[in-house]
C-alpha positions in Angstrom: -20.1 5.7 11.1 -19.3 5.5 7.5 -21.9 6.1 4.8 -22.1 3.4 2.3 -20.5 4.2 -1.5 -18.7 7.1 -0.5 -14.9 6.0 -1.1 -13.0 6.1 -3.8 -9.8 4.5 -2.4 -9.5 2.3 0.8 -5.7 1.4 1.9 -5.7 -1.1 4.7 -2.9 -2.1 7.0 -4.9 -4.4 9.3 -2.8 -7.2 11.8 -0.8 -9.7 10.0 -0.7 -12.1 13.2 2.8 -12.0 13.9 2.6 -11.6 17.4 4.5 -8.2 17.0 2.1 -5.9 19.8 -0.9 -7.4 21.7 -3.3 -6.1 18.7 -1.1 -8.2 16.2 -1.9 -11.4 18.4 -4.7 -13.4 17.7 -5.6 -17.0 19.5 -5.3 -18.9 16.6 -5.3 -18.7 12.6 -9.2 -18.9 12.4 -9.6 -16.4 14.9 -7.1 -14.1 12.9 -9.5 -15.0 9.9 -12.6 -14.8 11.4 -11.6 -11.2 12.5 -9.5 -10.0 9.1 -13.0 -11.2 7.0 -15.5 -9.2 9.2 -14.0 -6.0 8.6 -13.3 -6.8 4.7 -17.0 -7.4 5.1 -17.8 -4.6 7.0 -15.5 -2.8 4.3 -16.7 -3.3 0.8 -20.2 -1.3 1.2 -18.5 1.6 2.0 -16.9 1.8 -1.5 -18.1 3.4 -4.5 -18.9 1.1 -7.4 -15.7 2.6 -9.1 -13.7 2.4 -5.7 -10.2 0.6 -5.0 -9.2 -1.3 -2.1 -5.4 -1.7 -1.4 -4.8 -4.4 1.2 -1.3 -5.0 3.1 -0.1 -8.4 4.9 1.8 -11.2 4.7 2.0 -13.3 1.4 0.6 -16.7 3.2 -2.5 -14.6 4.6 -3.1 -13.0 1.3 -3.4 -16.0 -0.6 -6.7 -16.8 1.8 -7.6 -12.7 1.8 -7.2 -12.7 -2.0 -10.3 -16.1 -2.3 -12.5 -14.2 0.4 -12.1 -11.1 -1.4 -13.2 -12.8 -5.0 -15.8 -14.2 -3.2 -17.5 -11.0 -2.8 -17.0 -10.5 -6.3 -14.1 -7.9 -5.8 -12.4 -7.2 -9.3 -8.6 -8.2 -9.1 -5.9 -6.1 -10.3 -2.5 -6.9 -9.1 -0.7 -9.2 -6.1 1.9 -6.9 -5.2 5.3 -7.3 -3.9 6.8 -5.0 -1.3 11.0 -5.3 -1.6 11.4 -4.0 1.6 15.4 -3.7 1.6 14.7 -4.1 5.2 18.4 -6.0 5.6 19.2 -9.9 5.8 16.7 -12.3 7.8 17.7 -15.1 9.7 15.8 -18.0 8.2 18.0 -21.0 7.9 16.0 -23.6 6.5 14.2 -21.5 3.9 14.9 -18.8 1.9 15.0 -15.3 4.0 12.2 -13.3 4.0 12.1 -9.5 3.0 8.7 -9.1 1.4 5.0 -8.1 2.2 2.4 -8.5 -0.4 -0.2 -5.7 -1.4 -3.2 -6.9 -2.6 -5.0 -4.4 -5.5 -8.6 -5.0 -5.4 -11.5 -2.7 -7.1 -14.9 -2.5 -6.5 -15.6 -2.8 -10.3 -13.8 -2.7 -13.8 -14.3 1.1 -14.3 -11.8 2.6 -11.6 -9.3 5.2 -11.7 -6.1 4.2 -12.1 -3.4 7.0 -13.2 -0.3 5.2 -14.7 1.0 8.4 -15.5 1.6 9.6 -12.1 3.2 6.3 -10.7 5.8 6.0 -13.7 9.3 5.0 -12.0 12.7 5.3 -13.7 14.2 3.2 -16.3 16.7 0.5 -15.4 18.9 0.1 -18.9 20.0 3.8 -18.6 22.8 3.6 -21.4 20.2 2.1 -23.4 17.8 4.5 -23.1 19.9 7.5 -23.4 20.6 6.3 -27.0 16.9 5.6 -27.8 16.2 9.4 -26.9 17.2 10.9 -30.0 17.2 7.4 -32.1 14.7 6.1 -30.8 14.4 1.6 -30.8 12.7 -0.3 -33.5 9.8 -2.5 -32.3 7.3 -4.1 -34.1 8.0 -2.3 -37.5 7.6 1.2 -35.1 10.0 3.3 -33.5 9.6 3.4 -29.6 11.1 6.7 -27.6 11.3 6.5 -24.1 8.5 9.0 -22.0 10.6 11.3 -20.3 8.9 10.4 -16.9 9.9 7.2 -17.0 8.6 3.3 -17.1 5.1 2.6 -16.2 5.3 0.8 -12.5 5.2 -3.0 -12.5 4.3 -4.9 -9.8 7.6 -5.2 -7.9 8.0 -2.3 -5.2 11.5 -1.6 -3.9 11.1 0.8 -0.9 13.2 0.4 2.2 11.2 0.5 5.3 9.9 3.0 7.8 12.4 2.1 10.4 15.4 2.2 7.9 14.6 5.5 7.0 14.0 6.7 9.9 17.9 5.9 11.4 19.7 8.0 13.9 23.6 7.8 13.0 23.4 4.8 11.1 21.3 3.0 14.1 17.4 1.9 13.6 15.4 3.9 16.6 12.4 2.5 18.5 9.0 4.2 16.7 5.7 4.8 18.2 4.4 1.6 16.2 5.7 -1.9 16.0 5.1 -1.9 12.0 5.0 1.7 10.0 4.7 1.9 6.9 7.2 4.3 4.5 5.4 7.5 3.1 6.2 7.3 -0.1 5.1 3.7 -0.9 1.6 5.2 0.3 1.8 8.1 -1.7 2.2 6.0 -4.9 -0.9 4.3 -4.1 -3.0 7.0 -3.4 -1.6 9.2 -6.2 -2.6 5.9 -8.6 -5.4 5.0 -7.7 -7.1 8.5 -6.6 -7.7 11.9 -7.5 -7.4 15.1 -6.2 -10.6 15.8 -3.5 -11.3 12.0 -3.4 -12.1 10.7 -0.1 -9.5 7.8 1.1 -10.4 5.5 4.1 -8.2 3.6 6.6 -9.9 1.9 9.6 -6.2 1.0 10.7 -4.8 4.1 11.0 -1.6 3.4 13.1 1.1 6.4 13.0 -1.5 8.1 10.3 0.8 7.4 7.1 -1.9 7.4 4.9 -3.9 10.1 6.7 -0.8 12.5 6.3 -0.1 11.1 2.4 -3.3 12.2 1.6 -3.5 15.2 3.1 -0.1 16.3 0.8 -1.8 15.2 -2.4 -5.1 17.3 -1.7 -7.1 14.3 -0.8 -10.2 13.7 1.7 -9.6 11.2 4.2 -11.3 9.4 6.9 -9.0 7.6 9.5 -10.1 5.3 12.8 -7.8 3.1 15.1 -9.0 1.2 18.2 -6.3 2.0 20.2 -6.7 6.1 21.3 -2.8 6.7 21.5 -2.0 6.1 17.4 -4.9 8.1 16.8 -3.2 10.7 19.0 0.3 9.7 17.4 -1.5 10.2 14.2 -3.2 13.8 15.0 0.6 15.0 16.0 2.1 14.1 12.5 -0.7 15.8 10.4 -0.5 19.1 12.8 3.2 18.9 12.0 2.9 18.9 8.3 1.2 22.5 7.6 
């Protein structure tokens, strides 16, 4: 058991219903539902009134996740988008698919949030090398770039677990049908936690964000009903030393 208001950051890979392992596949859409909002339910006591709640699935079950989620009067920050440069799709009558949506939720309007350590590079390069020493007149001021880069918008480009993880140019069977990459993890607990904050994930999987937060000096608590990920998920932290 979890205590009630004792975490500071929840990150939540729960099923999406895609039918990809026997704990992805539900009967139906309300049953997928009717499961998804029980544990959000089960969820939100467990956060502290400054606590965040990070929330991965599809974007067609987020738009319902993001109504249920208001409706427990959750504060919301940002919808998202993971650019998974996971390769082409095969959709031929819509447009291909390459995205998941994150949902940013917090459990009130006073939460931690460190832009500084989340700031990503800039994109105009040539541009930016001139304002360094010039600097670039805006509003009657003159801007110069922060040497760490652009605060992070709301468009993530990471390429998937199972691209990075290729043997001689081939994508490898993992332990889990749907990983997700380390570093997109560590950018969310290094943004929205601190150092000795307890992070929870009731999904644990291959223990990505268990391991994430170990590196960054965090607490975490991490459950999965099925007894092999948690295993999985014991091997990678006692690997990382």
């Amino acid at each position: 058991m979890v205590d009630d208001s004792i975490v500071d950051l929840a990150v939540i890979d729960p099923p999406y219903n895609l039918k990809k392992a026997e704990w992805d596949t539900f009967e139906s859409d309300a049953s997928f539902f009717d499961f998804t909002y029980s544990w959000i339910d089960s969820l939100i006591p467990k956060l502290k009134p400054n606590g965040s709640l990070y929330i991965f699935n599809t974007p067609y079950n987020c738009a319902f996740i993001l109504n249920h989620l208001d409706s427990r009067g959750l504060f919301f920050q940002n919808w998202i988008t993971w650019d998974k440069r996971d390769g082409m799709g095969g959709a031929r009558r819509r447009f291909s698919n390459g995205q998941e949506t994150i949902l940013f939720f917090t459990n009130g309007p006073c939460h931690t949030f460190n832009y500084d350590d989340v700031r990503v590079p800039y994109q105009s390069t040539q541009r930016i090398e001139h304002a360094k020493t010039k600097g670039i007149l805006k509003n009657g001021k003159r801007w110069f770039p922060n040497p760490n880069g652009r605060l992070c918008g709301e468009v993530w480009h990471f390429s998937s677990a199972r691209h990075k993880n290729k043997v001689n140019g081939k994508v490898k069977k993992m332990g889990h049908a749907t990983p997700k990459p380390l570093d997109l993890v560590e950018r969310i607990i290094k943004a929205s936690s601190n150092k000795g904050d307890l992070v929870l994930d009731c999904f644990v999987g291959t223990g990505t964000t268990a391991l994430a937060a170990k590196k960054l000096g965090r607490r975490f608590i991490c459950s999965d009903s099925s007894a092999d990920y948690v295993m999985l998920a014991r091997g990678r932290l006692a690997e990382y030393s």
